[in-house]
N, C-alpha and C positions, 0 to 999 in steps of 0.2 A: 569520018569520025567513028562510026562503028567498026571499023577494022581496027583501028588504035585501042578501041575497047578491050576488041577480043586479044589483042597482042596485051595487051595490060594484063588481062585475068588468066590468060595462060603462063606469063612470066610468075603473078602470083601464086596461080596455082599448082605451076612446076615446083615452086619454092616450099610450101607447105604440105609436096609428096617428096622433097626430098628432107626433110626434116622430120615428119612423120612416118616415113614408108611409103605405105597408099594411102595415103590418107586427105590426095588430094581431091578423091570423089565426094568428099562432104563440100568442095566449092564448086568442083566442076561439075555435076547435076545443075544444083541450083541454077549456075549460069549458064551452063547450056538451055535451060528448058527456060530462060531470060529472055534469050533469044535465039528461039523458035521450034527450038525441038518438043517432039511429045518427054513424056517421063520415061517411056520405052526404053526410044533413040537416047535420051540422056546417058541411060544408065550404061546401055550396051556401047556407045561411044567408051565410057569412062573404064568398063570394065576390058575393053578392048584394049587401052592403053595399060592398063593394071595388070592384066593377066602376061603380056610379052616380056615386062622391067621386072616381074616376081621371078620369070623362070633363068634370066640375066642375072639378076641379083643370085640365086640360086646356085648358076653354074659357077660363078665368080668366088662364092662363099666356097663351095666343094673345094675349086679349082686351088684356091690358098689352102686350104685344111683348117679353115676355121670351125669346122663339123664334117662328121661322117656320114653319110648316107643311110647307113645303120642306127646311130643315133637320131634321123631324124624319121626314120617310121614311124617310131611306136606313136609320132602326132600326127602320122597323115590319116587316120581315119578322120581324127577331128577334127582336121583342115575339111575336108569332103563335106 
């Protein structure tokens, strides 16, 4: 039953990062650290998956020319 859970809250909360962005780390903490992670491991789980699909998303965006590289410096300090 608990595997059915977590297969439950990952379908969820794939859905609510792909609608969002990343914005699935506001369920995936929570549930991870439900069952059994510290809030460390939570977070670095969640951001582990968040930092790979931002720099995909990324290439994908360049790769169409939906933005230039150039256009988006002038926000990467305040991404940092």
């Amino acid at each position: 039953m608990n595997t059915l859970k977590l297969i439950i809250s990952g379908i969820g909360i794939g859905a609510v990062n792909s609608l969002f962005g990343s914005g699935g780390g506001l369920i995936a903490v929570p549930t991870l650290k439900k069952h059994g992670l510290s809030q460390k491991q939570a977070q670095a789980n969640s951001i582990a998956v968040i930092l790979p699909l931002s720099v995909i998303s990324t290439v994908m965006y360049l790769h169409k020319g939906y933005f230039s590289l150039n256009e988006g410096l002038i926000y990467l300090p305040f991404g940092f």
